[in-house]
C-alpha atoms as a printed R data frame, in Angstrom:
    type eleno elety resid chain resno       x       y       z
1   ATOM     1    CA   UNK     A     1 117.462 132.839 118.840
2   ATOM     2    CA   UNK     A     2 116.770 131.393 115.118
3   ATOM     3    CA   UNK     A     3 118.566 127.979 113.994
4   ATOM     4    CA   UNK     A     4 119.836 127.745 111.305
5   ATOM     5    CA   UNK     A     5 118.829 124.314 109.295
6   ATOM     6    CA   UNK     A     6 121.759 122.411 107.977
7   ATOM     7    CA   UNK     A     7 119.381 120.541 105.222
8   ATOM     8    CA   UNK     A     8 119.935 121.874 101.525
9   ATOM     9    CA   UNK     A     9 116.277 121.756 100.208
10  ATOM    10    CA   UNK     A    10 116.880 120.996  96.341
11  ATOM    11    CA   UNK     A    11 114.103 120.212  93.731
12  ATOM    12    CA   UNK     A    12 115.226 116.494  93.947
13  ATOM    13    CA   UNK     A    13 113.989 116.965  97.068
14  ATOM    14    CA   UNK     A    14 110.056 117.957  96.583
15  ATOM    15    CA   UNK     A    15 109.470 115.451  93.485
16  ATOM    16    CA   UNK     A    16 108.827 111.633  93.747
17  ATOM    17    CA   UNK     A    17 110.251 109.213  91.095
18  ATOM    18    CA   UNK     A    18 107.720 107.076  89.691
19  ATOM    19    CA   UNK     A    19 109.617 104.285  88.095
20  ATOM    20    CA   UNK     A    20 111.729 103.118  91.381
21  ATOM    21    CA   UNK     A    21 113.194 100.273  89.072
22  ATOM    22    CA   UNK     A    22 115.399 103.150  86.883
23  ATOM    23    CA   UNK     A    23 114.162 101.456  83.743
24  ATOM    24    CA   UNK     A    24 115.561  97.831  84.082
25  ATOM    25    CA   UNK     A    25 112.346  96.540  83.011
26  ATOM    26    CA   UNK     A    26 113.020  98.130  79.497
27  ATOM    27    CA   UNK     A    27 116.240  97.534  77.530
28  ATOM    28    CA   UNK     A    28 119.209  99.603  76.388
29  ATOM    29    CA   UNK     A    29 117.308 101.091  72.995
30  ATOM    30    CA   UNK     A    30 115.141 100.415  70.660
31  ATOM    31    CA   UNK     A    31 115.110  96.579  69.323
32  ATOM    32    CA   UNK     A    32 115.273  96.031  65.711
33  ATOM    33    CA   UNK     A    33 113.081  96.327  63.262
34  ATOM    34    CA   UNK     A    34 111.068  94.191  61.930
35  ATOM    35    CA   UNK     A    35 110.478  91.779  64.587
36  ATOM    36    CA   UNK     A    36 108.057  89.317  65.227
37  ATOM    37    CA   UNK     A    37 106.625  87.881  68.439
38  ATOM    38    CA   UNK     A    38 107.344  84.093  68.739
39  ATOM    39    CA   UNK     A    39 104.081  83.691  71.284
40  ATOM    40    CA   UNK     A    40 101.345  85.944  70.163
41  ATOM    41    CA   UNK     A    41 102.930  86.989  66.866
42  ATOM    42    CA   UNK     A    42 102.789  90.777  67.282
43  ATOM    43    CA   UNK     A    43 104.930  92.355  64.903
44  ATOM    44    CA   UNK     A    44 107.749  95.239  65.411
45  ATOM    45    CA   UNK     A    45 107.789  97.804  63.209
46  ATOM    46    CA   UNK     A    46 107.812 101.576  62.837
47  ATOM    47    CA   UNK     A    47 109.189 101.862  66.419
48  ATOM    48    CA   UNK     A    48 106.009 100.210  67.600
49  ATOM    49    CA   UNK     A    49 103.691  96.979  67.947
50  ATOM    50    CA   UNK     A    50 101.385  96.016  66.188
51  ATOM    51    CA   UNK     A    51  98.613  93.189  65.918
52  ATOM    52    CA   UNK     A    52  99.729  90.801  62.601
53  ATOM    53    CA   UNK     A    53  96.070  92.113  61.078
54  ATOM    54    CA   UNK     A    54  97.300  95.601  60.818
55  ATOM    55    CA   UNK     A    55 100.957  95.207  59.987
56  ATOM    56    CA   UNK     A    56  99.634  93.285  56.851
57  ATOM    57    CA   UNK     A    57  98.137  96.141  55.626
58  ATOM    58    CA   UNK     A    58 100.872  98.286  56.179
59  ATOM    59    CA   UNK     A    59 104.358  96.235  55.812
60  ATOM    60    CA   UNK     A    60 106.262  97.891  53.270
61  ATOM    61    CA   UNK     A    61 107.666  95.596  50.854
62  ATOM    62    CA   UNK     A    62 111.277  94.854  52.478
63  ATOM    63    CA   UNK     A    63 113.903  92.602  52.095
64  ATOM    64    CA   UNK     A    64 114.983  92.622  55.717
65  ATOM    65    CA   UNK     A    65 115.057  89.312  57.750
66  ATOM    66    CA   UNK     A    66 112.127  89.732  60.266
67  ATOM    67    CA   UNK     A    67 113.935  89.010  63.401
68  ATOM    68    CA   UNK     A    68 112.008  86.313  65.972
69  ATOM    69    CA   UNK     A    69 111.973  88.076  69.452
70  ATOM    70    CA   UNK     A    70 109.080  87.861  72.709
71  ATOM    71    CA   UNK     A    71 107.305  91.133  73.032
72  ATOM    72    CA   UNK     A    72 107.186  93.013  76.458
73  ATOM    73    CA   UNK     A    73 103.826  92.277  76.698
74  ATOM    74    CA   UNK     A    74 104.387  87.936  76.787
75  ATOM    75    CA   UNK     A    75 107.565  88.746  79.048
76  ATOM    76    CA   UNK     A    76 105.284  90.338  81.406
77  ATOM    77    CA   UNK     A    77 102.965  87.721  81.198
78  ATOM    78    CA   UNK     A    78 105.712  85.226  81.848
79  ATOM    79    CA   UNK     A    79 107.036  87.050  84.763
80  ATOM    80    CA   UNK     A    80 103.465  87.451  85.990
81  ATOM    81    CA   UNK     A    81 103.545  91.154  87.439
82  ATOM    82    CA   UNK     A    82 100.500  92.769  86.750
83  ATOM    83    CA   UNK     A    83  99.950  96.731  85.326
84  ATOM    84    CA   UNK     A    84  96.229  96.156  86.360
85  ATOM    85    CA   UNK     A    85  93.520  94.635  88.254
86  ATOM    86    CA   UNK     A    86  89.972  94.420  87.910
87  ATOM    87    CA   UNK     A    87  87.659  93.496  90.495
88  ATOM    88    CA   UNK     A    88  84.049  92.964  89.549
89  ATOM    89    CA   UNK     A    89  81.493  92.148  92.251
90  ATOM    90    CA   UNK     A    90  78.013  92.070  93.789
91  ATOM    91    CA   UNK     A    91  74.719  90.619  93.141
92  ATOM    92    CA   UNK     A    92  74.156  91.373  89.419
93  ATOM    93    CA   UNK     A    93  77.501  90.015  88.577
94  ATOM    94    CA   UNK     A    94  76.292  86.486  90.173
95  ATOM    95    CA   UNK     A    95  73.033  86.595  87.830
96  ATOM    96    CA   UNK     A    96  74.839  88.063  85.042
97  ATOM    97    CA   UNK     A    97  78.335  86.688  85.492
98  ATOM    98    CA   UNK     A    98  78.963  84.854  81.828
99  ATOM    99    CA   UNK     A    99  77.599  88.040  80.078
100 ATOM   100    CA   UNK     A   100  80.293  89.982  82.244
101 ATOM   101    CA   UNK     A   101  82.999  87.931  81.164
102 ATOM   102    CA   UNK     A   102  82.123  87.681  77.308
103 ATOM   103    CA   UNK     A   103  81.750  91.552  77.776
104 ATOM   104    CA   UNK     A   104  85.002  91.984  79.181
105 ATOM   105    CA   UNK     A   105  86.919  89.251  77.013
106 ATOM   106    CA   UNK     A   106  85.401  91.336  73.919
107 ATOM   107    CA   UNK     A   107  86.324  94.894  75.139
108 ATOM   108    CA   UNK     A   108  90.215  93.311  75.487
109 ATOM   109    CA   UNK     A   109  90.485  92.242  72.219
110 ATOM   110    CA   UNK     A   110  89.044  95.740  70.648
111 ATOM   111    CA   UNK     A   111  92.128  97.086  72.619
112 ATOM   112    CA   UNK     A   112  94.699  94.581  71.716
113 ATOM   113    CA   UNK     A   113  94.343  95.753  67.950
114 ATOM   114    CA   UNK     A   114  95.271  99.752  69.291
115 ATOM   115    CA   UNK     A   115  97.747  98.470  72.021
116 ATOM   116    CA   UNK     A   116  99.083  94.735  71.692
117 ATOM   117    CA   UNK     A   117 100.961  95.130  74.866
118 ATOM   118    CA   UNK     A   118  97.605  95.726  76.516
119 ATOM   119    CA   UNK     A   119  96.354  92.038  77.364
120 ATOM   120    CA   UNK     A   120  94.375  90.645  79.811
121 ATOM   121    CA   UNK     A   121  96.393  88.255  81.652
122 ATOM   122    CA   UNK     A   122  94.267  86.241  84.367
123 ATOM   123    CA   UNK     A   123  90.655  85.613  85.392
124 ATOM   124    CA   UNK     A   124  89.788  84.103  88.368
125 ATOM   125    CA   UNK     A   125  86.275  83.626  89.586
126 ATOM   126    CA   UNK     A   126  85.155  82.866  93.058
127 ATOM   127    CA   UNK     A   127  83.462  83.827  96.021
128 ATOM   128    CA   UNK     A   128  80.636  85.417  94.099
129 ATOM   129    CA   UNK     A   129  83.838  87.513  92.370
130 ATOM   130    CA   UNK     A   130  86.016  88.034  89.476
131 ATOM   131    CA   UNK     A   131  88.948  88.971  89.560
132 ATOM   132    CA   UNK     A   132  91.338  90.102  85.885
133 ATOM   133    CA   UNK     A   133  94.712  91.075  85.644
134 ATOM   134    CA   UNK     A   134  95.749  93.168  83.020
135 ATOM   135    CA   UNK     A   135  99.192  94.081  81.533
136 ATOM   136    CA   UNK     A   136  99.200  97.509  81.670
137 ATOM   137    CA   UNK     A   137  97.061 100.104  83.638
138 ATOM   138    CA   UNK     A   138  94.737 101.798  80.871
139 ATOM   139    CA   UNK     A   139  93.795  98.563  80.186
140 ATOM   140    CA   UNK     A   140  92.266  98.330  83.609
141 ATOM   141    CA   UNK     A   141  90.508 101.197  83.007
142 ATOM   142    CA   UNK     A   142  89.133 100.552  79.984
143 ATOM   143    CA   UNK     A   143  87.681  97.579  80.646
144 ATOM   144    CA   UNK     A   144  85.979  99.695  84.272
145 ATOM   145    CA   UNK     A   145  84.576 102.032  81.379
146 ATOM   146    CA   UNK     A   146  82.870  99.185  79.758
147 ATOM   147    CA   UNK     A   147  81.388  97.779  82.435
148 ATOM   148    CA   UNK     A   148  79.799 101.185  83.514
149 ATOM   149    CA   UNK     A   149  79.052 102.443  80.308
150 ATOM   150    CA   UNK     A   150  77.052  98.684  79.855
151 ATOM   151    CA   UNK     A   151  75.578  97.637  83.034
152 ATOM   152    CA   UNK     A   152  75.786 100.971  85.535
153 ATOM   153    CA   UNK     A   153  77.158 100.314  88.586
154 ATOM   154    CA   UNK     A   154  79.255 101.986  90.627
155 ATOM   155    CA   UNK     A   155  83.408 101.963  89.672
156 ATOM   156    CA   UNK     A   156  85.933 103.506  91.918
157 ATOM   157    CA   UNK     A   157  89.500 103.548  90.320
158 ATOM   158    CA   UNK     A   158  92.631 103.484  92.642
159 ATOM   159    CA   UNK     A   159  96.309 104.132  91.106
160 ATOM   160    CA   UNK     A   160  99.705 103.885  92.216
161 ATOM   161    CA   UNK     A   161 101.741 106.076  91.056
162 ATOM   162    CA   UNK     A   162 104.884 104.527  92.507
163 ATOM   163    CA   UNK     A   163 104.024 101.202  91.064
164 ATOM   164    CA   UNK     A   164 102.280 102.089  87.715
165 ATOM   165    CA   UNK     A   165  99.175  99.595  88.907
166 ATOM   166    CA   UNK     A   166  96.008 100.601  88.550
167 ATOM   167    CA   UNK     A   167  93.065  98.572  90.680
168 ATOM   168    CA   UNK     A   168  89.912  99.044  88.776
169 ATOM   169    CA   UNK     A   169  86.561  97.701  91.495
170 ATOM   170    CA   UNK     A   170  83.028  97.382  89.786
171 ATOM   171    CA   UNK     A   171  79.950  97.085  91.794
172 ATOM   172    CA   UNK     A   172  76.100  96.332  91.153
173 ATOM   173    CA   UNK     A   173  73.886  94.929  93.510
């Protein structure tokens, strides 16, 4: 005797959603252009951000009003949900532990002037460990690149790909 199975299997089904939030976290469209960044003064324009260094270089001559706005980036810091966390530990980092963070510091501002919205947002240091958040998740990783490419170590990266968060742990003894 076979049963039958009263479950329609659809390809809604099989996949996951990543972004469980539907998009709130972004508006309706596109925000005008150009815009500047009260806070950290990133400017809009092109249908991207960009640091004020390289927007001077490029800004067209316009007569539009630049329109004063907060970028996602200083919203996220504000609402204080991280894209990205890096954990660096063990007994080099307690010898080396300034170098570390000057490295790191460095290696986020190279990054900020491809990806404004890519900023580091915390850094807490205790315990014999540090511990950064970052705004987005390929920030995370580049700063686990850095530390490997500079001081070895062992770096295991963990994502979650329901969250968008990656968790980036660095290790020398």
């Amino acid at each position: 005797m076979t049963m039958r199975r009263t479950k329609r299997y659809t390809n809604v089904t099989f996949t996951k959603r990543v972004d469980h939030e539907g998009g709130r976290h972004r508006g309706p469209r596109a925000g005008e252009e150009p815009a500047v960044c009260t806070r950290c003064g990133a400017r809009y324009e092109g249908r991207r951000w960009v640091m004020p260094t390289v927007s001077a270089s490029r800004r067209r001559a316009t007569h539009l009003e630049v329109e004063e706005t907060i970028c996602p980036a200083c919203r996220q810091i504000e609402s204080g949900l991280p894209g990205g966390f890096v954990t660096v530990d063990g007994a080099f980092f307690e010898h080396h532990g300034d170098e570390i963070e000057v490295l790191l510091t460095n290696e986020a501002e190279r990054a900020a002037l491809d990806n404004p919205l890519g900023r580091m947002m915390t850094s807490t240091r205790e315990k014999g460990q540090l511990l950064l958040t970052t705004t987005t998740e390929h920030l995370a990783q580049r700063l686990g690149h850095a530390l490997e490419k500079a001081f070895g170590g062992t770096v295991r990266y963990d994502f979650s790909h329901e969250n968008k968060v990656a968790r980036v742990y660095w290790h020398r003894d």
